[in-house]
N, C-alpha and C positions, 0 to 999 in steps of 0.2 A: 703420499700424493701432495700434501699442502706443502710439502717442502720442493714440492717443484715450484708452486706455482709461482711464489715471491710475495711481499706485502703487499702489494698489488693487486696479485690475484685471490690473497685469501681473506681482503678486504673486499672484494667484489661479490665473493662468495658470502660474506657476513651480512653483506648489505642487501643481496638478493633473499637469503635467510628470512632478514626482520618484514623485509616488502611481504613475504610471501603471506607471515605469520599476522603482519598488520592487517593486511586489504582482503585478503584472500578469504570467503566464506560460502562456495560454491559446493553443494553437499550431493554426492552422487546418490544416495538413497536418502526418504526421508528420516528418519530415522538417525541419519548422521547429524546433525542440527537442530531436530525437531523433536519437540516430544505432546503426547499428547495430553493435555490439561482437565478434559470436563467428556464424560461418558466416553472409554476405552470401547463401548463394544459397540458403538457406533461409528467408530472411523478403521476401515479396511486397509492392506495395505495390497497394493496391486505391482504387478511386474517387479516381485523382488524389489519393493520400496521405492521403486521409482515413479510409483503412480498410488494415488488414496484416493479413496472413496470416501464419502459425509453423508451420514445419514441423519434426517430428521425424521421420526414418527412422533404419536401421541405419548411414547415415554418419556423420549427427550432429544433433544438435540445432541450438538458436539461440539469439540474444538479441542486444536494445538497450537502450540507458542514454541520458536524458537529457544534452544538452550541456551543462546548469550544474550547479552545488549549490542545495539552498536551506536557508533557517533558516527553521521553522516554516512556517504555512498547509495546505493541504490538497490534496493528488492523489486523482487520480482517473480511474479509465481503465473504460470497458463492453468485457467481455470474455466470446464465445460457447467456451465449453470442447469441449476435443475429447468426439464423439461414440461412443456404442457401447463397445464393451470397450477404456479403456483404463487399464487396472493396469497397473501399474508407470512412469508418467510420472508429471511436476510441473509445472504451469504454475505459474510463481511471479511476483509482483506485488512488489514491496518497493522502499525507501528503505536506503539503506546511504551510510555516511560513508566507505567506499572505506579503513579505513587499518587498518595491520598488527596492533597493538599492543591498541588502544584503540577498539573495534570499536560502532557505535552501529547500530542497522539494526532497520527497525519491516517483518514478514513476511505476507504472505500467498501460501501455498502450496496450491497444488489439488492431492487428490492423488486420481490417477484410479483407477478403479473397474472391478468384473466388470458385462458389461451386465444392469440390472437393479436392481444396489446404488446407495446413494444414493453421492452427490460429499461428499467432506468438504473443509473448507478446515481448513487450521492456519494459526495462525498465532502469531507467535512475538517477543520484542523482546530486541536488546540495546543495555544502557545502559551505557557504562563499559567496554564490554569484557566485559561479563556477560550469558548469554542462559540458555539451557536454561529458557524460561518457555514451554512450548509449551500453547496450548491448541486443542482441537479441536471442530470441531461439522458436522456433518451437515448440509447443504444440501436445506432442504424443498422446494426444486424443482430440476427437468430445467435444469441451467445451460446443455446445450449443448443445446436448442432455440431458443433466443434468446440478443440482449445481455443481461446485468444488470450494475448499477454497485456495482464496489468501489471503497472510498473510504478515504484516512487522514488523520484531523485532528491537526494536531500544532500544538500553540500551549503555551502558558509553564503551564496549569493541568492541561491533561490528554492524552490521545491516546486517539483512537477510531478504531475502526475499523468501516464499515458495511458493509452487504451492503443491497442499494439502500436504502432508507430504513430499515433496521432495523441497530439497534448491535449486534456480537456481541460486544466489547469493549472495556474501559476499564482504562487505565491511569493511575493517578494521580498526579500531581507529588508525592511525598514528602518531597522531598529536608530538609524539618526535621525525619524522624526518622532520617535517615541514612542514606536510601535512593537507589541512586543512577537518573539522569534525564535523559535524552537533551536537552540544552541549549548544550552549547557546540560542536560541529561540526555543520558543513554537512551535508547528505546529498542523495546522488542517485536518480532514479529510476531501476531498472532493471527489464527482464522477461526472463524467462529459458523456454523450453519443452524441458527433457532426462529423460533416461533415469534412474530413480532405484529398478528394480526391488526393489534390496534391502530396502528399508525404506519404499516411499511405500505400498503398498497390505498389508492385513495384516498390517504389521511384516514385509514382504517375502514371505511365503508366496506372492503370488500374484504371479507372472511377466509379464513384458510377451510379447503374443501379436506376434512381428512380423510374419505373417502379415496382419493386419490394419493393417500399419503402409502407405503416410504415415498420421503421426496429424497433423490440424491444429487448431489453434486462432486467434483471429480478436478484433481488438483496434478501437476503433475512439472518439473524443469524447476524446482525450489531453487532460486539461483539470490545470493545474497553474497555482494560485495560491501564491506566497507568495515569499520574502525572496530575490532572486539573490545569490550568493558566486561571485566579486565583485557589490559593487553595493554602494548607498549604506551607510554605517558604522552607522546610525544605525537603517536599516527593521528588522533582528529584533528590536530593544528598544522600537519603537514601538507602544502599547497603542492609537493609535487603529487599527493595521489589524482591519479587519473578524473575522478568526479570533479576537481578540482581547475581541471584543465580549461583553458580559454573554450573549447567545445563548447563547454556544458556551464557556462558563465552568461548565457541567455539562449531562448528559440533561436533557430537559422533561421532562413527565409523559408524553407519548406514546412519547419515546425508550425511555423507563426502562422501564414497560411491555411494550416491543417487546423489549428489552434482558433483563426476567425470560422474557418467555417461551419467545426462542432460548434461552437457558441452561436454563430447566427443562424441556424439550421435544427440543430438539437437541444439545445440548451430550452429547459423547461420551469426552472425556478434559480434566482441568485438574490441569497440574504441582502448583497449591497446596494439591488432594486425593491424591496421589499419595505416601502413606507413606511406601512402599519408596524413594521417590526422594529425599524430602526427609521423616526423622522429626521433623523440629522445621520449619513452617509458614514460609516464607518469608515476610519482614513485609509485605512491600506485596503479600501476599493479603486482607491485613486492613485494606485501605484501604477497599473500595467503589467507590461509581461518585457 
């Protein structure tokens, strides 16, 4: 067959090859990309892997981590949050570069609620080794009657983070005003569902009920594009991958829009308003979007 097609075509086939084995990390069951990290007998696997269940009781919680790294592109998992009272958990969603020192890790943490109160997510980055950039926002609908998709875009200009098609944040590549910027390690995906009464709900005031415990939560379209570590030298430097595209090189109009309105509407705490914690304005508050 390759002798038909001519160096041409079996150039084009080579090149469609590397693309596919670069970018492509889209896993039909969990279990193809995923493995699980911390208490096996608390995370279920539903519809022939294509759906997991996280369990938290009084024994312990759970979590799984992607089997690679990647450099840039975008994750994304639909995730039904635990139901009814649950303060004092975290379901957490994030990318972490796994190392001791020199710490890179882009967050979103659920942190649960008295029934009644709305879900907030926080979420939080660090660059260099640098974090405490927490910002929070209130969840204008019932996350645990349904899926919804949270999503993080990481590519060489900015990082987003959505809440199904609406951004609640942007982080901007600085790094020529001396700001540091999540680019040179790998990062994995990990999810985590534990016990965090002291501080996730209220600033801890308000207790996990375990009365009401198993608490579960419910995962399910594991979809991850972008650069595998190991994997070709050459795919996170490549501006033709798609994340890389003029698209996704700032909000459109509709983003940006979507973008002021969770901030001015839902948005409930940002580090970069936070006096007491920072009296001189962290600079990459004054980036934008």
């Amino acid at each position: 067959m390759l002798s038909t097609l001519g160096n041409v075509g079996v150039y084009s086939l080579l090149l469609l090859s590397w693309f596919l084995v670069c970018v492509w990390g889209r896993p039909a069951t969990f279990v193809q990309d995923f493995q699980i990290t911390w208490s096996e007998s608390h995370i279920r696997q539903i519809d022939q892997g294509r759906a997991i269940q996280l369990i938290l009781d009084q024994n312990s919680g759970c979590g799984f981590a992607s089997k690679s790294k990647y450099m840039f592109g975008r994750v994304s998992m639909k995730i039904k949050l635990i139901p009814g009272d649950s303060a004092g958990t975290v379901t957490a969603f994030y990318m972490n570069s796994d190392t001791d020192t020199v710490r890179d890790e882009l967050d979103f943490e659920f942190l649960g609620n008295r029934s009644g109160e709305p879900y907030t997510v926080q979420t939080n980055i660090y660059a260099h080794g640098k974090g405490d950039r927490e910002q929070r926002v209130n969840l204008w609908f019932d996350p645990s009657a349904d899926f919804h998709t949270y999503t993080i875009l990481w590519n060489h200009r900015h990082i987003v983070f959505y809440v199904d098609d609406f951004p609640i944040r942007v982080y901007k590549n600085s790094e020529g005003k001396g700001i540091a910027y999540p680019r040179m390690q790998a990062m994995g995906v990990y999810s985590t569902l534990w016990e965090a009464d002291n501080w996730a709900t209220r600033g801890g005031l308000e207790k996990i009920d375990w009365s009401k415990a198993p608490f579960y939560a419910y995962y399910k379209d594991f979809d991850i594009e972008g650069c595998p570590v190991p994997g070709p030298a050459n795919c996170a430097s490549n501006q033709s991958n798609w994340w890389e595209g003029a698209a996704y090189q700032a909000l459109n109009a509709i983003e940006a829009r979507r973008y002021r309105w969770v901030r001015l509407n839902h948005m409930i705490y940002d580090y970069c308003r936070d006096n007491s914690r920072f009296p001189v304005t962290p600079p990459e508050c004054h980036a934008g979007i």
